[in-house]
N, C-alpha and C positions, 0 to 999 in steps of 0.2 A: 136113693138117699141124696138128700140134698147138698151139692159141694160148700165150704167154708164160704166161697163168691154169693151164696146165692140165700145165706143167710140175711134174716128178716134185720134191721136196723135194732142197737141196742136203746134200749131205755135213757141212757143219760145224753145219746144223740135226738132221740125225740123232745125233750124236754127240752133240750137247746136247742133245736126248730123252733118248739112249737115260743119258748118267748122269743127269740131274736125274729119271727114273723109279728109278734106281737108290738114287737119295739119297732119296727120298721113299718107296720102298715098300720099302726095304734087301736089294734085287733085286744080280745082279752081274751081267747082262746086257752092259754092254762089257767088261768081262774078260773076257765069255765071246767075243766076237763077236772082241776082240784074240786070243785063243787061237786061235780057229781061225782065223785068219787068219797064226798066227805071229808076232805081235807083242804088246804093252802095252799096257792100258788108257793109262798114261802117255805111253808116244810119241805113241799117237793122238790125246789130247786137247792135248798140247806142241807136237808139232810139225805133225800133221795135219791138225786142226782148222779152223786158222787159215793153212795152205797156207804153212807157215814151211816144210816141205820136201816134195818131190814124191819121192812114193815108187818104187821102184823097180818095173819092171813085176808084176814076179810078185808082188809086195804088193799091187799095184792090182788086180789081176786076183783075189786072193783077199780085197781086201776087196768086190769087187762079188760073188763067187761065195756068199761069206757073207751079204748085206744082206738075204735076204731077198724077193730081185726088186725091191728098191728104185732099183739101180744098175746101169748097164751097164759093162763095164770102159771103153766107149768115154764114157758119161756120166762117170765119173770122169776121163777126160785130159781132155776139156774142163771140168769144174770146176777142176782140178789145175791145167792151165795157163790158165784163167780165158779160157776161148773163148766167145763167144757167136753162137748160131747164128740166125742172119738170118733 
């Protein structure tokens, strides 16, 4: 099992990558990754970011299918609903 060190990076740490690359190298990188996902750079950094809303499955499920292999849809419910696993 994997130790707490060796967990994958959370969700409102990528999204602050992914814009502060985007500000810095004038990349559109979460527009693009809100797009295909179906959604807003804006919502994502408004309300997602910061777990002001838990999004609907089929968002959740496309934003892990987009990340990259960064995210499982099952690692986003438990970030989502702030689970920590033992």
């Amino acid at each position: 099992m994997a130790s707490h060190t060796d967990q994958k990076q959370d969700f409102a740490a990528y999204i602050t990558d992914l814009d502060r690359n985007d500000r810095d190298n004038g990349t559109s990188q979460l527009a693009e990754y809100a797009q295909k996902c179906g959604t807003s750079a804006s919502y994502i950094k408004s309300h997602l970011r910061h777990r002001y809303k838990i999004p609907r499955p089929e968002l959740m499920q496309a934003l892990a299918d987009h990340s990259g292999n960064r995210f499982s849809y099952e690692d986003l419910v438990r970030w989502f609903h702030n689970l920590e696993v033992a």
